[in-house]
C-alpha positions as CSV (number, residue, x, y, z in Angstrom):
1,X,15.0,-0.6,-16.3
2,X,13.5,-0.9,-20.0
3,X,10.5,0.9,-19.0
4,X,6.8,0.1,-18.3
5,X,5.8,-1.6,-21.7
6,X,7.3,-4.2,-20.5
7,X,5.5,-7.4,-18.6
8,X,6.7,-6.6,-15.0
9,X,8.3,-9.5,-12.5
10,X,9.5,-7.7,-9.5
11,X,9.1,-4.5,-7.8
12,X,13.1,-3.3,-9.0
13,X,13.4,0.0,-6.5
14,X,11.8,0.3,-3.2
15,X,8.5,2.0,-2.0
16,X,7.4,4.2,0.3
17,X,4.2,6.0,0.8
18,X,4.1,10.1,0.9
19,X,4.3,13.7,-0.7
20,X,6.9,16.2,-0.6
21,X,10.7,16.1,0.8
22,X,11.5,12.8,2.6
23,X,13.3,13.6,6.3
24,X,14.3,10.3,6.3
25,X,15.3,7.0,3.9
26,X,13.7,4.0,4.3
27,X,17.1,2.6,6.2
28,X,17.0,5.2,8.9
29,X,19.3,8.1,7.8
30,X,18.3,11.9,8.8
31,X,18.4,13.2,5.3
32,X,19.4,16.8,6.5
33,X,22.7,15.3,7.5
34,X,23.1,12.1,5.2
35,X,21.9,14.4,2.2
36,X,19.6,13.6,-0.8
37,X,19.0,13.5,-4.5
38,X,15.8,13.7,-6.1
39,X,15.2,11.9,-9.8
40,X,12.4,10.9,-11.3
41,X,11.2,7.2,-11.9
42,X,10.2,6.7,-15.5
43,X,8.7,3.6,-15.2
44,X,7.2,4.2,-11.8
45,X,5.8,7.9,-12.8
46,X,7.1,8.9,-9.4
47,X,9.7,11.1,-7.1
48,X,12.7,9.0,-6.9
49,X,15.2,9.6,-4.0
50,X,18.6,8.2,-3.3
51,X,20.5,8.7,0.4
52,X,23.7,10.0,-0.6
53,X,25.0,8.3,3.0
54,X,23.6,4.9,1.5
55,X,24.8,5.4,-2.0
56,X,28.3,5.8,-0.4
57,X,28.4,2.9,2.0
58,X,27.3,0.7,-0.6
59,X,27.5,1.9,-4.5
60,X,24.2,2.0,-6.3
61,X,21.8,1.6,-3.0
62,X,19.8,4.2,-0.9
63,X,17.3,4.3,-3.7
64,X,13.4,4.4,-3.3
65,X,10.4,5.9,-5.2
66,X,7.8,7.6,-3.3
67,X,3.9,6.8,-3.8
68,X,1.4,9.3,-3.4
69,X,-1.7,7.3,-1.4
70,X,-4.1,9.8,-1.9
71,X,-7.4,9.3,-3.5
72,X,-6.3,11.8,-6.1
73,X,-3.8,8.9,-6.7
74,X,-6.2,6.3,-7.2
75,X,-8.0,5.2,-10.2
76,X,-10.7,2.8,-11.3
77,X,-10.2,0.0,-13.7
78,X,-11.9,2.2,-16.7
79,X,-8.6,4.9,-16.7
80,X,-6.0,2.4,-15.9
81,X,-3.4,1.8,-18.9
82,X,0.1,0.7,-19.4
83,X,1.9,3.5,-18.2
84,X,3.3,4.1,-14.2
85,X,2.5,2.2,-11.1
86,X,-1.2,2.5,-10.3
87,X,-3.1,2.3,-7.3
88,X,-6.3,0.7,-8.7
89,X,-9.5,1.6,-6.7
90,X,-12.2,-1.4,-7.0
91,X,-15.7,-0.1,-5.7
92,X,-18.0,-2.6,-3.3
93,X,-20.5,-4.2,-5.2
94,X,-22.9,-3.2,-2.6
95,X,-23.0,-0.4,-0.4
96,X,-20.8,-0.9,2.8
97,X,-19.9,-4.2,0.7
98,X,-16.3,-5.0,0.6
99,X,-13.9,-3.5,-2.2
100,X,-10.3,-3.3,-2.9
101,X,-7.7,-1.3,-3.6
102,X,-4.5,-3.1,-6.5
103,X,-1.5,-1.9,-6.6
104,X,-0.5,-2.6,-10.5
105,X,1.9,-1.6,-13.6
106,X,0.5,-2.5,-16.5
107,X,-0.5,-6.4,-16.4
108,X,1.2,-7.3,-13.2
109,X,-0.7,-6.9,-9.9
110,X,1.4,-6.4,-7.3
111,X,-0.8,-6.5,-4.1
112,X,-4.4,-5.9,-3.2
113,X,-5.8,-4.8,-0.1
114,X,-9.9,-5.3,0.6
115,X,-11.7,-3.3,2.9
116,X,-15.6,-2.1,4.2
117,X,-16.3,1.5,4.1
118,X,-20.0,2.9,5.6
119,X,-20.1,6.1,5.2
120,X,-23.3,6.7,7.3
121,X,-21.7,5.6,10.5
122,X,-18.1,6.2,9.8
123,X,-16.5,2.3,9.8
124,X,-14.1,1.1,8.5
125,X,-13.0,-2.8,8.4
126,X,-10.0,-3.8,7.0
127,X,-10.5,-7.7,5.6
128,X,-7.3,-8.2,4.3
129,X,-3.7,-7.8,2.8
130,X,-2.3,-9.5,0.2
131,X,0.8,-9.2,-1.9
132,X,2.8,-12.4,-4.1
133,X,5.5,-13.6,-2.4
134,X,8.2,-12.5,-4.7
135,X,6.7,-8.9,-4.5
136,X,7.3,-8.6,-1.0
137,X,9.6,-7.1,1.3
138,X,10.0,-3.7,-1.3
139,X,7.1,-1.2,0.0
140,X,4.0,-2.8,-1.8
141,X,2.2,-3.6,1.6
142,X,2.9,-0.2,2.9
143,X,1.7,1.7,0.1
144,X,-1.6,-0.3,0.1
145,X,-2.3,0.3,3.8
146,X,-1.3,4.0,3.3
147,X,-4.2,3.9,0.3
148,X,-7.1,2.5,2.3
149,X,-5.9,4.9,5.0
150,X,-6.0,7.7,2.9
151,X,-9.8,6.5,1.9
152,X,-11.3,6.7,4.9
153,X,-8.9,9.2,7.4
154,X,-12.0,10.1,9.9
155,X,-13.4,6.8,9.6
156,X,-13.3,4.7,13.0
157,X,-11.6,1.6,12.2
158,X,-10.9,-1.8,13.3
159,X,-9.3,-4.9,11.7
160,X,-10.2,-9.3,11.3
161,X,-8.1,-10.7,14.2
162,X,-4.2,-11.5,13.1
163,X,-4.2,-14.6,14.3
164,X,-0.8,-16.2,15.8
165,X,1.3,-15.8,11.8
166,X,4.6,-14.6,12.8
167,X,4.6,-12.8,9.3
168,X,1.1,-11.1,9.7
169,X,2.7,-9.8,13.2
170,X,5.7,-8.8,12.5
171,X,4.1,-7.0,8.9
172,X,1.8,-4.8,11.4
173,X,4.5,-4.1,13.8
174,X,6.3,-2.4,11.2
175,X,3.7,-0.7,9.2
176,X,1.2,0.2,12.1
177,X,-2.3,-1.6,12.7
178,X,-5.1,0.6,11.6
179,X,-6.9,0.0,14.5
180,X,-7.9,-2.7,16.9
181,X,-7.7,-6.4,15.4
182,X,-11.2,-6.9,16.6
183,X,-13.9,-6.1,14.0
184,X,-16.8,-3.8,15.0
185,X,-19.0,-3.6,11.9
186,X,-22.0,-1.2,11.6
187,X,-25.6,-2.9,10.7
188,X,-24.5,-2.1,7.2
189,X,-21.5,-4.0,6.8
190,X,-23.2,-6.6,9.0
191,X,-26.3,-6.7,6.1
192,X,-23.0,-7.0,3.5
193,X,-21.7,-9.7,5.4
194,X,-18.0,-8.1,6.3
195,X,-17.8,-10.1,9.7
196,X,-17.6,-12.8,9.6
197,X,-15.2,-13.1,6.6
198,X,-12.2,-15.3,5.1
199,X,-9.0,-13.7,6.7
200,X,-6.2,-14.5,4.8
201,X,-3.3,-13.0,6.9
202,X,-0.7,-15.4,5.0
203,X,0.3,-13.0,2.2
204,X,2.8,-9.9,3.2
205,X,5.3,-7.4,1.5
């Protein structure tokens, strides 16, 4: 990697949402038994990990960053800069509105996630998922989910309908729905005009 100055093309090492000492790598392996090394990801500004059972079935793989998805993590467009993947918060215009969540390094936009919070009644509706094709398949969609998770963990939430996409399926049979994929918005949202919305379940990891 040449570091983060640079205008970013692809997500080069893999993603995974969390904190603290993996148990497992993203392919599976028990890391008490495979065994693990911990770097650090300059251009990421994140734990790095490589599976030293990966590493030695196939030189150079069993390598992944982990993402913090915490609010902590999350910043709005006035402190984002050059510097380290960022999970970029984008506020509702209106209350119980929809807003967004990017996952970005420095002009490069990886994915976006956009999602109804109402804090008054506790809902949650998540509108969509989005991330460019040649982005996907690397942990961008999983962080992103983990994010608007992490934004609203005692919120009740339920999801636009997935539709018949074999993508959109098999992307949530992976990952883990948030909640039902039938939308139960509060008067709130309903004033915002959450439901009925565009669903755009065409655009994965």
């Amino acid at each position: 990697m040449t570091g983060a100055n640079r205008q970013w093309h692809t997500l080069e090492v893999p993603l995974r949402p969390g904190t603290g000492t993996p148990a497992r790598c993203p392919w599976g392996h028990d890391l008490a038994v495979a065994g693990v090394r911990q770097g650090w990801s300059q251009d990421y500004r994140s734990p790095e990990w490589t599976c030293e059972a990966c590493h030695a079935l196939s030189a150079g793989s069993g390598v992944w960053a982990m993402i913090d998805p915490g609010p902590a993590r999350q910043v709005t467009e006035d402190h984002v800069d050059e510097y380290g993947l960022r999970l970029v918060l984008l506020r509702p215009p209106t209350a119980a509105g929809i807003g967004a969540i990017q996952l970005r390094m420095g002009h490069t936009t990886f994915g976006e996630i956009r999602f109804s919070l109402c804090g008054p009644d506790r809902r949650a509706v998540l509108v969509s998922v989005e991330v460019e094709e040649k982005h996907r398949r690397r942990g961008a969609g999983r962080i992103l989910v983990a994010a608007a998770r992490a934004r609203a963990t005692r919120y009740h939430w339920t999801m636009l309908p997935l539709g018949e996409d074999p993508v959109a399926v098999a992307f949530w049979a992976t990952v883990g729905a948030l909640g039902p994929h039938n939308p139960h918005p509060c008067t709130h949202q309903i004033d915002a005009q959450v439901v009925p919305a565009e669903s755009r379940w065409t655009q994965w990891w």
